[in-house]
C-alpha positions as CSV (number, residue, x, y, z in Angstrom):
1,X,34.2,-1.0,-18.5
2,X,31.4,1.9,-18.1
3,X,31.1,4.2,-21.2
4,X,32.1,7.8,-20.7
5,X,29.6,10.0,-19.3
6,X,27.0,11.5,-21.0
7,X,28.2,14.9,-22.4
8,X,25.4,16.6,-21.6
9,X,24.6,15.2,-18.2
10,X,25.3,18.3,-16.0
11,X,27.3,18.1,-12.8
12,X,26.4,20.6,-10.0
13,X,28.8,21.3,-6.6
14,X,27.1,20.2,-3.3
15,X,27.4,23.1,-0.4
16,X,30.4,23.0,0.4
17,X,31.4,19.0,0.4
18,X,33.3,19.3,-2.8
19,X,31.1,17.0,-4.7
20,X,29.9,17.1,-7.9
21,X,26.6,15.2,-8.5
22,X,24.7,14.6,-11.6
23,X,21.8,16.8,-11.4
24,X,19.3,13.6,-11.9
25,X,20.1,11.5,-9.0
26,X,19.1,7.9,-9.1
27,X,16.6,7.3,-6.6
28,X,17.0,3.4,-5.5
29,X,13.5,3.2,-3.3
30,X,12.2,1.1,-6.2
31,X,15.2,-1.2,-6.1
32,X,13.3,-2.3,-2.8
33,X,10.1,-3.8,-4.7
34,X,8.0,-1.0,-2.8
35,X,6.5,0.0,-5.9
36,X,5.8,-4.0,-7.2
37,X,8.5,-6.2,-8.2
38,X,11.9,-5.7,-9.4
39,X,14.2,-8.6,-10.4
40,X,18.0,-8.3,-9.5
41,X,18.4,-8.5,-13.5
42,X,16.1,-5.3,-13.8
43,X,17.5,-3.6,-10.9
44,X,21.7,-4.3,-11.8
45,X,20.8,-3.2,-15.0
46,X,19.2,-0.2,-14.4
47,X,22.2,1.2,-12.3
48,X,24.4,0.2,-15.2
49,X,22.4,2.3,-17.8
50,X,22.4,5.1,-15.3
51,X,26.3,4.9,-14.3
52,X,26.7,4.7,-18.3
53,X,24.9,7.7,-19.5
54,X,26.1,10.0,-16.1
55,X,24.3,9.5,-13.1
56,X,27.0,9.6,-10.7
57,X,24.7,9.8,-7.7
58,X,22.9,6.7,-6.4
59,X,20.7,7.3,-2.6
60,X,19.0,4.2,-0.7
61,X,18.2,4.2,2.7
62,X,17.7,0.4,5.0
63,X,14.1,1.6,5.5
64,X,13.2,1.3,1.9
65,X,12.1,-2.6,1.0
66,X,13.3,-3.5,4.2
67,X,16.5,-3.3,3.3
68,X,16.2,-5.0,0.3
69,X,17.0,-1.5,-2.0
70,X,20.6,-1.5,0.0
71,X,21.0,-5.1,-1.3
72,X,19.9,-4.5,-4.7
73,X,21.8,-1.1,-4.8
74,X,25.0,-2.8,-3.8
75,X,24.6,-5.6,-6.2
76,X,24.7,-2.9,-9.2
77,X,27.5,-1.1,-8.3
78,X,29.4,-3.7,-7.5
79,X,28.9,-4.9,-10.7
80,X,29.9,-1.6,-12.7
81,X,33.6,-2.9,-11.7
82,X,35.0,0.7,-11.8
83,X,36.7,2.7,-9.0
84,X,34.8,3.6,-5.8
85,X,35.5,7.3,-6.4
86,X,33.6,7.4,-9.6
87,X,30.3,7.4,-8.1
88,X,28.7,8.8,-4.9
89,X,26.3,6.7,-2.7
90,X,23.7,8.4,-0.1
91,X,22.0,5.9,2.7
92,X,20.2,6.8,6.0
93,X,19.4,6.0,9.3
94,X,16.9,6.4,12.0
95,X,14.1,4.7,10.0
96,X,13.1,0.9,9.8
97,X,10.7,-1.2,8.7
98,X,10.4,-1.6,12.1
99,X,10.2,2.0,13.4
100,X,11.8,5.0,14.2
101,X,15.1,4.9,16.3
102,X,17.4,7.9,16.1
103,X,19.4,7.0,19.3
104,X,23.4,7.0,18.6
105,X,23.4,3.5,19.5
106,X,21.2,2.1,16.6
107,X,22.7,4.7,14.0
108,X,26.3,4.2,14.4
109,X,25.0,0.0,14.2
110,X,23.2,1.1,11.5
111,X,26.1,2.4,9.4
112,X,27.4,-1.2,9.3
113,X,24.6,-3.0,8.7
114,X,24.2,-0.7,5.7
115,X,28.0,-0.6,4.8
116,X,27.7,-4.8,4.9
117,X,24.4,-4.9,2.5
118,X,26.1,-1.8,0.1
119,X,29.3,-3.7,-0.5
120,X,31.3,-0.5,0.5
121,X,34.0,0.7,3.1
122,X,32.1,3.9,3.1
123,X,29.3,6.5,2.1
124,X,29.7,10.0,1.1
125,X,26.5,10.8,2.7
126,X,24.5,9.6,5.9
127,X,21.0,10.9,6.0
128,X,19.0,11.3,9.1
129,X,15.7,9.9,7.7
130,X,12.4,11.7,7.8
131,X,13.3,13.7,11.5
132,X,9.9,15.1,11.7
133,X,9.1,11.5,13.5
134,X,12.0,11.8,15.8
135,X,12.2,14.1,18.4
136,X,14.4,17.1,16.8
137,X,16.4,17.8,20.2
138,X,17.4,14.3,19.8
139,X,18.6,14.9,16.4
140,X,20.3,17.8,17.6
141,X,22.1,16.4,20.9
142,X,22.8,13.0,20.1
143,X,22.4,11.6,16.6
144,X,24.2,14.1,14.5
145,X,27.1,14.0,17.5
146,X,27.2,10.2,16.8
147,X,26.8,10.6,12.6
148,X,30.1,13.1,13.5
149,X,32.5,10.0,15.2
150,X,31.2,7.9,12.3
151,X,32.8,10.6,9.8
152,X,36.1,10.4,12.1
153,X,35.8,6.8,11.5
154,X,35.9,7.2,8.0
155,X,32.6,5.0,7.4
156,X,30.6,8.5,6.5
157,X,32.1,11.1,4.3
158,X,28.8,13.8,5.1
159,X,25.9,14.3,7.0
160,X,22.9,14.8,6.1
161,X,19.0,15.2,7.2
162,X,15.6,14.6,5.5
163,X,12.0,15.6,5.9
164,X,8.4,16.3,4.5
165,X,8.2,19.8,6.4
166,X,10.6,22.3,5.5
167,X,10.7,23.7,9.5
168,X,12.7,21.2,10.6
169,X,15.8,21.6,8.2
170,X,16.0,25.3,9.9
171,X,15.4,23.8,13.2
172,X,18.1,21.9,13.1
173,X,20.4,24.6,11.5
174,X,20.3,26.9,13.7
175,X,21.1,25.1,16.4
176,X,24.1,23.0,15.2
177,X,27.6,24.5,14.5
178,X,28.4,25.6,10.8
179,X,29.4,23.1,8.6
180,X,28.2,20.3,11.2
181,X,24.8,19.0,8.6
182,X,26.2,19.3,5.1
183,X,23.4,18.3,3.2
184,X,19.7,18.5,3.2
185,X,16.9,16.1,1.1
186,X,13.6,17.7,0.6
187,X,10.5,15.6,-1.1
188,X,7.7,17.1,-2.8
189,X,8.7,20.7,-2.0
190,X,10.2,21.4,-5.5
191,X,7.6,20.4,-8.5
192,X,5.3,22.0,-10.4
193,X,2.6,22.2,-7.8
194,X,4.6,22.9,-4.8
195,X,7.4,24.7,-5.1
196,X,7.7,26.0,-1.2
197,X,11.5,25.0,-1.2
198,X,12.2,27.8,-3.0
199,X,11.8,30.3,-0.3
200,X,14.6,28.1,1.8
201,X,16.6,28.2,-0.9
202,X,18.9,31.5,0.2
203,X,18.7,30.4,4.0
204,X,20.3,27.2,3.0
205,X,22.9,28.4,0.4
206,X,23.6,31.0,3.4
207,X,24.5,28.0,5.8
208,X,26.8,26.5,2.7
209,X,24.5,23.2,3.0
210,X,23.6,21.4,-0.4
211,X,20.4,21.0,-1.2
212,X,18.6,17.6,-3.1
213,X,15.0,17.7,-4.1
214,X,13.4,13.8,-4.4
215,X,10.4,13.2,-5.9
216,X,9.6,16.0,-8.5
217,X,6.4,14.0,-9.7
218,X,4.9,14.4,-6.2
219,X,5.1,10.8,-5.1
220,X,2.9,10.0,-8.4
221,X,0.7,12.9,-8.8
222,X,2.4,14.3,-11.7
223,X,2.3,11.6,-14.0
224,X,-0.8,9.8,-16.6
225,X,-1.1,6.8,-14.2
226,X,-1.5,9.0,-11.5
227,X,-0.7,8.3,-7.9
228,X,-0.7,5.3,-5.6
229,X,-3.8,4.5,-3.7
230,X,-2.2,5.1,-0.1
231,X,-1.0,9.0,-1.4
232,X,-2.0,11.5,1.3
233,X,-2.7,14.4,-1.0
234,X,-6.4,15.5,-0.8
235,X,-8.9,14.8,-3.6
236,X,-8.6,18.5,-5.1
237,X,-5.1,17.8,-5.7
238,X,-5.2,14.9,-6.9
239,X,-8.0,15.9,-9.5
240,X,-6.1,19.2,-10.6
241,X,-3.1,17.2,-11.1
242,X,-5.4,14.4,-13.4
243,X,-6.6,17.2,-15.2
244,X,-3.3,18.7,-16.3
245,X,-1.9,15.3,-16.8
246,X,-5.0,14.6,-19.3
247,X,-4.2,18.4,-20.6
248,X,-0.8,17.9,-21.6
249,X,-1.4,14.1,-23.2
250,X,-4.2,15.8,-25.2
251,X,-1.2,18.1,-26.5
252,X,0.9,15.4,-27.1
253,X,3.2,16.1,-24.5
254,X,3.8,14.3,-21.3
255,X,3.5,15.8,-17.7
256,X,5.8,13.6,-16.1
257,X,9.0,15.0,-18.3
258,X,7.6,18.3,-18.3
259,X,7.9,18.1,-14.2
260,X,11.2,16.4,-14.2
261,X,12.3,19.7,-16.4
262,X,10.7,22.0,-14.1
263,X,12.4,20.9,-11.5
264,X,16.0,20.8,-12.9
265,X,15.6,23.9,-14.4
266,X,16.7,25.5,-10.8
267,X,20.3,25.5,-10.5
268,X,20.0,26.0,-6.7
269,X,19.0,22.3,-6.1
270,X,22.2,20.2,-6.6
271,X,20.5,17.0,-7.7
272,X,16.9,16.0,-8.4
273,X,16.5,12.7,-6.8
274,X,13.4,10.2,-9.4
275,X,13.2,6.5,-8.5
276,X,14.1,4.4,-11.0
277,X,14.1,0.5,-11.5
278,X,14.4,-0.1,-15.4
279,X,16.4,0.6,-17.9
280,X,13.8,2.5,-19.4
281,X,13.1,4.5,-16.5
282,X,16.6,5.6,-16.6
283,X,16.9,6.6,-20.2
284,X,13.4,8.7,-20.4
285,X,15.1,10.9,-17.2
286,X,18.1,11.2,-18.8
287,X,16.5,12.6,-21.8
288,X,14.3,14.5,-19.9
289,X,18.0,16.6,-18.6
290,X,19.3,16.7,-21.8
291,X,16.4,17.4,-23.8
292,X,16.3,20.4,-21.2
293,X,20.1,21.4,-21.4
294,X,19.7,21.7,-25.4
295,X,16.5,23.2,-25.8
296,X,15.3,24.9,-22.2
297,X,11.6,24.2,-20.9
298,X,8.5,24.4,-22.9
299,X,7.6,27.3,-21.1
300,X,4.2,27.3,-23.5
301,X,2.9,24.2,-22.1
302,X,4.2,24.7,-18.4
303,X,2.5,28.0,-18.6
304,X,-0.7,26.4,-19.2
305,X,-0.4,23.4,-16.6
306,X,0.9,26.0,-13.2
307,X,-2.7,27.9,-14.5
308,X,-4.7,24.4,-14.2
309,X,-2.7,23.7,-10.7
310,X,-3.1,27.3,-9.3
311,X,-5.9,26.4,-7.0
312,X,-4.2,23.9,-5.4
313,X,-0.6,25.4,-5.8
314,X,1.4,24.4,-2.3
315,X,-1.2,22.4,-1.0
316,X,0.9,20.0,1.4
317,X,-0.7,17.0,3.0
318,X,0.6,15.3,6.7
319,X,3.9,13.5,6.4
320,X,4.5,10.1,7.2
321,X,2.4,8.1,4.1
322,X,5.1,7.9,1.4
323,X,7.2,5.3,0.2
324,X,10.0,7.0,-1.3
């Protein structure tokens, strides 16, 4: 059986669902080998270790790995071998390997495909993934109508939608009934060099949706490695962020934590959502919460990095190059 949760592993409500989720969210993209290779040892493990120290929020989507991160995904939590209700799983739909569909035809087929590869009878939450490449009328008139019969059906518990430009999440909420979209992801709109999301923030708690911000490194920017050849961010970005990555390892400290902090410092955002696929991976995030709930941010250093990005602070690039 799973250990107890982590004691200091917060919980935060989401809108008005009635969830709790643990505010680092386990981000499965990497479960789908998109990042290089992940054995189903690595990646059943790595679930365990974050089930056992709190993470009680797992999100995937079929367009990840080409489905191979739903796979993966369902593999580890079918091996935790505790009751469905003890964790919460997020999947989405509209995007493929294949392309974009966000028809109600292909979405409510999509659910089962997903439900089949996840092992479950359900998902709390079914994301409309990345609408910006959909036509948002669409999205509107017919896929979040269908995503409604599937949560009649019982196969979705909430509905949610995703994007790279914040417009779209108000696009769509003012022009669906209250309480219709529960739940909004954002990506890259809530770390250290852009934190745009912020101005949404009110608007959203206003609408009673619940808000996850995925990717707090920027898709790689914010970390010593630095970020995958195919990242769309433009070369003064991505040098500002190499220099206050080289900055903080010169002080001994490490930007990537320091990020994850920033970002969970904002008790608006429900659940910061970091791909993980190790064991180790999962253990340096957890830290990085409850480092942060025991001794707050190292407003010193943080200080000194948002003065190194503030040239480049909320400098977006075009969506549609990202893998998670």
């Amino acid at each position: 059986m799973a250990s107890p949760p982590h004691p200091n592993l917060e919980l935060r409500p989401l809108g008005n669902t009635g969830l709790k989720l643990s505010c680092v969210g386990f981000g499965a993209s990497p479960l789908g080998s998109v990042f290089g290779p992940v054995s189903e040892h690595d990646a059943i493990s790595s679930v365990r270790e974050a089930f056992d120290l709190g993470i009680n929020f797992f999100d995937t989507s079929p367009y990840y790995g080409g489905t191979l991160s739903e796979k993966m995904l369902g593999k580890g939590l079918k091996a935790l071998g505790v009751p469905r209700n003890e964790y919460i799983v997020s999947t989405k739909c509209g995007r493929y390997v294949e392309g974009f569909d966000f028809s109600a035809e292909r979405v409510t087929k999509s659910i089962d495909e997903s439900l089949a590869r996840l092992q479950l009878d359900y998902v709390d939450i079914l994301q409309c993934h990345d609408i910006e490449f959909g036509s948002l009328d669409q999205i509107v008139n017919e896929t979040i109508p269908a995503l409604q019969k599937l949560r009649e059906a019982g196969k979705i518990r909430f509905i949610g939608i995703t994007g790279l430009p914040l417009s779209v999440f108000t696009y769509v909420l003012d022009r669906v009934p209250p309480g219709t979209v529960d739940v909004i992801l954002s990506y890259c709109r809530y770390s250290v060099n852009d934190s745009t999301l912020v101005d949404l923030l009110p608007y959203l708690k206003s609408k009673g949706v619940g808000v996850i911000s995925a990717s707090p490194l920027a898709m790689g920017l914010l970390t010593e490695n630095g970020p995958p050849e195919w990242h769309p961010a433009s070369a003064e970005l991505k040098s500002a962020c190499q220099a206050a990555a080289a900055f903080c390892k010169a002080k001994g400290k490490n930007i990537s934590k320091l990020a994850m902090q920033y970002s969970l410092a904002n008790k608006d955002i429900s659940s910061v959502l970091v791909g993980m696929n190790s064991v180790r991976q999962v253990k340096e995030n957890v830290y990085a919460a409850t480092e942060l709930a025991t001794f707050g941010k190292d407003q010193e250093t943080l200080s000194e990095v948002e003065a190194i990005l503030s040239p480049v602070k909320n400098q977006t690039w075009p969506s549609g190059i990202q893998e998670s």
